[in-house]
N, C-alpha and C positions, 0 to 999 in steps of 0.2 A: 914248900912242897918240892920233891924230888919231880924236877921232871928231864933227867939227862935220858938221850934217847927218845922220847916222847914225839910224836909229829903232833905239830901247833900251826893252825894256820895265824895269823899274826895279820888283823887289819892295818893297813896302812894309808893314812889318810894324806900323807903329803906332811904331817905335823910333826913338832917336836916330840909332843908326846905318845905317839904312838912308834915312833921310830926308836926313839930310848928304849920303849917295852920290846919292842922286836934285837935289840942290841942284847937287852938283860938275858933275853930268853937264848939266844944263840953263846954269850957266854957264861949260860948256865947247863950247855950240853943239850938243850931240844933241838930237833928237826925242823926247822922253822922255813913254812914259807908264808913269804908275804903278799897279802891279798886289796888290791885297792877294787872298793864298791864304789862301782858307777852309779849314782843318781840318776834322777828326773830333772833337767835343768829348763825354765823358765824361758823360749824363743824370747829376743830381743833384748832381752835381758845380761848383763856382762855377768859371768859367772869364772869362778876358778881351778875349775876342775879337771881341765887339762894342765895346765903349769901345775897343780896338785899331784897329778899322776906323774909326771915326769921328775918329781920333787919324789914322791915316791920310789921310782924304780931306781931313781939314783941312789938312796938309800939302801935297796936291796943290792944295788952293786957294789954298794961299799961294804955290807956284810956278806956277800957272798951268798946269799940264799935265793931263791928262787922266785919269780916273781910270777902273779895271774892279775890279772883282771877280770870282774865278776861284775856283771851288766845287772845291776840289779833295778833297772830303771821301770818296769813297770809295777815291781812294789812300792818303792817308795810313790809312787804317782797315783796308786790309787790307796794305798796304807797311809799316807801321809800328807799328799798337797790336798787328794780331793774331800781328805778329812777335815784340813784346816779349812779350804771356803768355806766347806758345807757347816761347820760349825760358828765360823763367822757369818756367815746371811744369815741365819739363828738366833743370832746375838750373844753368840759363847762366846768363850776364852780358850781355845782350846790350847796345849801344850807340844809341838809338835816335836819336839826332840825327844818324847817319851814315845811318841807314835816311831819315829824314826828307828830310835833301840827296840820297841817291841818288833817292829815289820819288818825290818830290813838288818840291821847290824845283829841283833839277836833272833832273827828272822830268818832272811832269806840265806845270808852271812849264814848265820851256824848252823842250818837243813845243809846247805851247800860244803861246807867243810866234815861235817858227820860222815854225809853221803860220799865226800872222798876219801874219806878212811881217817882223819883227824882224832886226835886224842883229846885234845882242847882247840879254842879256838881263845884269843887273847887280843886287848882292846888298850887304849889308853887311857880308859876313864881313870877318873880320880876317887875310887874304891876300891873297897876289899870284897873279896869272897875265901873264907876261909871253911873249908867242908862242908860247902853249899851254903854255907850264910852270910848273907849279903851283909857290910860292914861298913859305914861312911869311911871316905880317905881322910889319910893322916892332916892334910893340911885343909881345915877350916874354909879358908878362901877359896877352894877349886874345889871343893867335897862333891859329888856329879853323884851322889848314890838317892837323891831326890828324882832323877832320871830313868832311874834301872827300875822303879817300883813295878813295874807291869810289864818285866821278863820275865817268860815261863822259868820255874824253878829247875827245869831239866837243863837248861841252856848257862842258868846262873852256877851249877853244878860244876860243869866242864867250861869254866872260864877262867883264863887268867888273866890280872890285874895287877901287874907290877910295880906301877907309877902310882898306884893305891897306896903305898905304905912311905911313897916321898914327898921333901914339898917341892914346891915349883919350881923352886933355886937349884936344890938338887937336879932336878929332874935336867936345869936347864947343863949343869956342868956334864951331868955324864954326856949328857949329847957331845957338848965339847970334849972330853977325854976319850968318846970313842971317835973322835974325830966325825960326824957325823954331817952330812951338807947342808941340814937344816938347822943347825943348831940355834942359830940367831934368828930365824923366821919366827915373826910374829903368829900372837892366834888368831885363829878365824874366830868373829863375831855373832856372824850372821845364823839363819836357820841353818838345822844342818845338811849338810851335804849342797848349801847356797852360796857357800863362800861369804863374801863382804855384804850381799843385800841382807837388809832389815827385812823383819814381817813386815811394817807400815810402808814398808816402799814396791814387795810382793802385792799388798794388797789393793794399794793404789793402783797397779799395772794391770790388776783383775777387776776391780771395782770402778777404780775413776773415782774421784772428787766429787758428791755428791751434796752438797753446801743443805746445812738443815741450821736449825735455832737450836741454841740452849735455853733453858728457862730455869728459874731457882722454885725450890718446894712449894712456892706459893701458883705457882705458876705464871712468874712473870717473867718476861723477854729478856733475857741481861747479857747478849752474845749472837754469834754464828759458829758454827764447827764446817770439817771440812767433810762428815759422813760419819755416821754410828757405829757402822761396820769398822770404824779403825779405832774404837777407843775401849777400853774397857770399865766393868766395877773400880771404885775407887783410882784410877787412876788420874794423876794432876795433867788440867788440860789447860792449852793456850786456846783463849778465844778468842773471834776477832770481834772490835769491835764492846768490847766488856768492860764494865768496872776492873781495877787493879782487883788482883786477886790474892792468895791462889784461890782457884777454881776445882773443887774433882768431881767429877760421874760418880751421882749416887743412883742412879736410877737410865734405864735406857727405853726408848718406842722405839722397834725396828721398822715397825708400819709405816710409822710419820715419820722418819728420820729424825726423830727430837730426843737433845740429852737434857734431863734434869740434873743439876747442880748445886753443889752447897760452896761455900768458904771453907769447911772445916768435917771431919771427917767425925762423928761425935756419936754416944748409944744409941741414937737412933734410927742410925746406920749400919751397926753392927748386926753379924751373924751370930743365931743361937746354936740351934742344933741343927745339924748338917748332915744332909742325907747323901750317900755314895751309890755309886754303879759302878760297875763294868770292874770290880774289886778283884786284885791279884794279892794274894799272901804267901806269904815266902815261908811263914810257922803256922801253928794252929790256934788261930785266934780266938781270946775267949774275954768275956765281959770284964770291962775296967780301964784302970787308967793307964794313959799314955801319952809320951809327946807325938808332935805334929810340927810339921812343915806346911806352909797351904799355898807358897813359893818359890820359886828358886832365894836362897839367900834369904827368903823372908823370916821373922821372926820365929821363935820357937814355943808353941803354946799346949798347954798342959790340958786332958780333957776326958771324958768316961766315953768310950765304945760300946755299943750295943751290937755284940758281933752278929748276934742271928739278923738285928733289923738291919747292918749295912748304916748305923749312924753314931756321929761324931758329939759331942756337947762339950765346947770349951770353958774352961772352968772359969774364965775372962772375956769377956768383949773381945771382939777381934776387930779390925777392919774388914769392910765391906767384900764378901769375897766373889768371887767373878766362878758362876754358872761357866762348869766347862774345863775347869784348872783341876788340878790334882793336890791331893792330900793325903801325906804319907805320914805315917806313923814306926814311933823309932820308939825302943828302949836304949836309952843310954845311945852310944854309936851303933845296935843292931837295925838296921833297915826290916821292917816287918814287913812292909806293901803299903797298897794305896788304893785308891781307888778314883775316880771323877766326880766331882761334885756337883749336885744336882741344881 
């Protein structure tokens, strides 16, 4: 895409990979100014979001372009944290970097860049958007277009995504050939816009330890956990107190705080057909088969859509899947949308 001339506003999170993007696009001739979005940060809690911003602006000093910060801290606070408790007392899974991209980065971010007169607004995810259609990134390993399912279509339209079509390595030299001061800065891990804290460390700071039993399908005692609220579907748990494992949540009480348990994760575990909510589609969807993600990173499985009902049916047993997560469906590398699983 031509965009010499163009005004982009260019998030910048402090990272390698959004800085690279912002380097591409100023010597590709756009108008670039660079925007760092303030979150909702967590009292008490050590967060990295000023050393980020300062990480940032030095970046825009060393391109020379213009730099803002955008307080976007009461979206993401009620788009995103009070989404994740509220889904965790529940006993969901929720996914908060999908909430993060819908509310706030392709949210509050691109109402706010429009509203200044912006022509695009441009990210460092690791995807394509090529004349509005959304496209996993080139490199397998970072592919982030599992995230983007539940961006309005207007906002995926006027997006650029440079570091989409590189891989990591790349990504990481150019930083170094534009001389860049982040270049050798590691990634951030954590949720987003949290820096290094984990969810299970977030949620322990809100929750507390709230010690319950595990029990196996028969319903007998074979454990302690540290609270329901922190474990999901199928995920392998440490018990205390337990036979040698492994151990995974096949089953959750949020009432009683009790997890049921198996050794082994097997069909009688598995999800059939899988009903959706809260569905964004990026094409016009219509009855039949498609792949599916029903994770970050997680496996790829093949399955019939019932577009009118909003449900999935994979054509294989899956692992157990966690009420609350999202499921995107892809032809080939086109990102189709997703939805939340019931």
């Amino acid at each position: 895409m031509n965009v010499k001339g163009k005004r982009v506003y260019a998030g910048l999170s402090g990272g390698v990979d959004s800085a690279v993007t912002a380097a591409l696009l100023v010597k590709a001739g756009a108008e670039v100014t660079g925007v760092f979005i303030k979150g909702w940060y967590p009292p008490g809690m050590p967060c990295t979001w000023a050393a980020d911003r300062r990480d940032a602006m030095r970046v825009a000093a060393r391109l020379g372009i213009p730099f803002i910060t955008l307080d976007a801290s009461d979206e993401y606070k009620r788009g995103v944290i009070d989404y994740l408790l509220r889904e965790y007392q529940a006993g969901r899974t929720p996914n908060p970097d999908v909430m993060c991209n819908r509310e706030v980065k392709f949210g509050a971010f691109y109402t706010y860049a429009k509203e200044s007169g912006a022509d695009y607004i441009a990210t460092g995810h690791y995807a394509r958007s090529e004349s509005g259609v959304l496209l996993r990134g080139i490199d397998e390993d970072k592919d982030q277009s599992y995230f983007l399912w539940a961006v309005p279509q207007d906002a995926i339209a006027h997006t650029l995504l440079p570091v989409g079509g590189l891989k990591k390595d790349e990504v990481r030299n150019l930083a170094r050939r534009f001389k860049l001061p982040v270049a050798d800065k590691r990634d951030s891990q954590g949720i987003c816009f949290l820096g290094n804290i984990s969810v299970e460390d977030f949620l322990r700071s809100e929750f507390g330890s709230t010690e319950g039993i595990a029990i196996d399908e028969e319903g007998k005692k074979v454990g302690m956990h540290k609270g329901a609220t922190l474990h999901t579907l199928g995920e392998r748990i440490a018990l205390a107190g337990a036979a040698p494992g492994p151990w995974y949540v096949v089953r959750k009480d949020m009432q009683e705080n009790v997890l049921v348990v198996a050794k082994q994760l097997d069909k009688e575990h598995v999800s059939r057909t899988i009903r959706l909510s809260e569905t964004n589609w990026h094409t016009q969807m219509v009855d039949g088969v498609y792949e599916a993600q029903y994770r970050y990173h997680g496996p790829i499985v093949r399955g019939y859509l019932n577009a009118k009902e909003n449900t999935f049916t994979p054509e294989e047993g899956t692992e157990p899947l966690a009420p609350g997560q999202s499921l995107v469906l892809y032809t080939k590398d086109r990102c189709h949308g997703g939805g939340i699983m019931l």
